[in-house]
C-alpha positions in Angstrom: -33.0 -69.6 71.8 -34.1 -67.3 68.9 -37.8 -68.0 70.0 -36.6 -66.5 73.3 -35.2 -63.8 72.2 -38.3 -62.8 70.0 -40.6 -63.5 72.9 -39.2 -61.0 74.9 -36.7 -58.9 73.1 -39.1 -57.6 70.6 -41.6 -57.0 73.4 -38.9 -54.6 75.5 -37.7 -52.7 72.5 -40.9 -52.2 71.3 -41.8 -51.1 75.3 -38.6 -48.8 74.9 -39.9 -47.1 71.8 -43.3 -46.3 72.5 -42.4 -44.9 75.9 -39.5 -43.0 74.5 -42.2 -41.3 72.2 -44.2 -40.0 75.0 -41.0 -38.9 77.3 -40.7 -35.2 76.6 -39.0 -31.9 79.3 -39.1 -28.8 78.0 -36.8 -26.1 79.0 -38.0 -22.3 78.4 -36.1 -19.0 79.0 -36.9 -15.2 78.3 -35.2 -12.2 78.7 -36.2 -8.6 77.9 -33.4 -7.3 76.0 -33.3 -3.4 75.0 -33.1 -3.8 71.1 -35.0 -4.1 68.1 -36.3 -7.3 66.9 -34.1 -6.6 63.7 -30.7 -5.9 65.6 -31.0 -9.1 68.1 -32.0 -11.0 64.6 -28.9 -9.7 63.0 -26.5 -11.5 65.6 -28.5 -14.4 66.0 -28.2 -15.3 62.8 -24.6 -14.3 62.2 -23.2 -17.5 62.9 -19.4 -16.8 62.6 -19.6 -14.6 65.0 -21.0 -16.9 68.0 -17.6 -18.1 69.4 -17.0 -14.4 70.2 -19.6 -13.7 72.6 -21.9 -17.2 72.9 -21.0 -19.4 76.2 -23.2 -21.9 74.9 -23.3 -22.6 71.6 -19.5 -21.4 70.5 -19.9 -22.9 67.2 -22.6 -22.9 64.1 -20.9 -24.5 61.4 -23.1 -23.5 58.0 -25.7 -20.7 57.5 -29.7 -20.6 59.0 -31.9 -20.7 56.2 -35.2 -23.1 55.5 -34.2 -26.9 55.5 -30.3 -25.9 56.2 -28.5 -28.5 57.9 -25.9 -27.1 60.6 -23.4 -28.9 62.9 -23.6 -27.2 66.3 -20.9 -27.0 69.1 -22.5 -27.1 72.4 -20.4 -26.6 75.5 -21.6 -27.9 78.6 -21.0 -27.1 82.1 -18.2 -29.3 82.1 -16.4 -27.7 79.4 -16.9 -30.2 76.7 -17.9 -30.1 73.4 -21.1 -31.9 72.2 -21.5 -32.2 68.7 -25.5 -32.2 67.0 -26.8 -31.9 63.6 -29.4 -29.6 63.3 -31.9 -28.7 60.7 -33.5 -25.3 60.3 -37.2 -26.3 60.7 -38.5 -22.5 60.4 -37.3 -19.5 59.7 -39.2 -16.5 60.0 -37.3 -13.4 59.9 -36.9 -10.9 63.1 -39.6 -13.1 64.5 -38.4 -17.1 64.7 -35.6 -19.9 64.6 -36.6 -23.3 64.8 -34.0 -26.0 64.8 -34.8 -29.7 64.8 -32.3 -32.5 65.1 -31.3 -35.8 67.1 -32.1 -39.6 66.8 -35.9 -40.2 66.9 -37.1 -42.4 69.9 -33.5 -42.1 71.8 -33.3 -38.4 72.2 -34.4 -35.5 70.1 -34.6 -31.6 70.1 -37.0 -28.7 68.9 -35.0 -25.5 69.9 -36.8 -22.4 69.3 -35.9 -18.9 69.8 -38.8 -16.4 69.6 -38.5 -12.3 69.3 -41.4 -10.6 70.4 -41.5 -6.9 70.5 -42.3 -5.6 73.5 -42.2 -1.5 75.2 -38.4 -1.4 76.1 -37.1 -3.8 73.4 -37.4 -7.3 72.3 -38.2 -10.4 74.6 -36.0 -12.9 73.5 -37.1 -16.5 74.0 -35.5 -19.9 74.0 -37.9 -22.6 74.1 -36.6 -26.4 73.6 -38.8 -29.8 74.1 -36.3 -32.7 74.1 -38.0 -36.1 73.5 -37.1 -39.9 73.8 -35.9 -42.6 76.0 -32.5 -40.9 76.8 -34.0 -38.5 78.9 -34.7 -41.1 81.5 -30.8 -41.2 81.7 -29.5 -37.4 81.1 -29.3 -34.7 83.5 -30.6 -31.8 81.9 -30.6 -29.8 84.9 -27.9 -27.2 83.1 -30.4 -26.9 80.2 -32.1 -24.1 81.2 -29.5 -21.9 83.1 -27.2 -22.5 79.8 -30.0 -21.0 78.0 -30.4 -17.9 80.6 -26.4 -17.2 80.3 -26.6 -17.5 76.4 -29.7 -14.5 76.5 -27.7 -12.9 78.9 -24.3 -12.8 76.8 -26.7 -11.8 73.9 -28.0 -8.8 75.7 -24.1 -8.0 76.2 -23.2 -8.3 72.9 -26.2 -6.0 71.5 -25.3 -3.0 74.4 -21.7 -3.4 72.9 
């Protein structure tokens, strides 16, 4: 019995791993948004204020700095709450927010958002590459319009 179980249970998880490793989507949204790098910076990183105007993420519990651990609220389509650890990854000021978090091999996340200046204001991007054998089971297709409602309700909250 345990010979059986090595003979083909190691083999499948093993299988399950590896191909986890190499399963990756990546979502990407940008939107123009008529502000300065340093005013869309200043509410993206004021995370107290995100139940107030973010559909998406209504909750950043601690603050973004370099190595910072944070527990985000994400609420999906469905109204519920999903619950992630995060970890600030990079943090270049006016310019980048890198968050990485998730169980390695079953489903991870590397959530950027990128401010680039451009004539008219700042494009504002949200780039994510989810990895790991979870994918095969998760529809993601609300990943990306999430993302374009989030940049949307940011654009709001800066012409407020």
């Amino acid at each position: 019995m345990l010979w059986s179980i090595l003979k083909w249970g190691l083999p499948a998880l093993a299988f399950v791993a590896v191909a986890g490793a190499f399963t990756r989507k990546t979502f990407h949204v940008e939107t123009v948004i008529p502000a300065t790098p340093e005013q869309v910076w200043a509410v993206l990183i004021d995370t107290k204020a995100y139940s107030e105007w973010n559909p998406v993420f209504v909750s950043v519990e601690g603050t973004y700095a370099q190595g910072a651990k944070l527990q985000n609220k994400v609420r999906d389509p469905k109204g519920n709450i999903l619950e992630m650890t995060a970890t600030v990854i990079a943090l270049n000021p006016e310019r980048e927010l890198r968050q990485y978090g998730g169980i390695p091999g079953v489903i991870t996340f590397d959530h950027r958002w990128l401010l680039e200046p451009v004539e008219g204001g700042t494009k504002v991007i949200q780039h994510e590459v989810d990895r790991g054998f979870y994918l095969w089971f998760w529809n993601s297709n609300w990943i990306e319009p999430a993302y374009r409602s989030v940049n949307d309700a940011l654009a709001r909250e800066l012409a407020k």
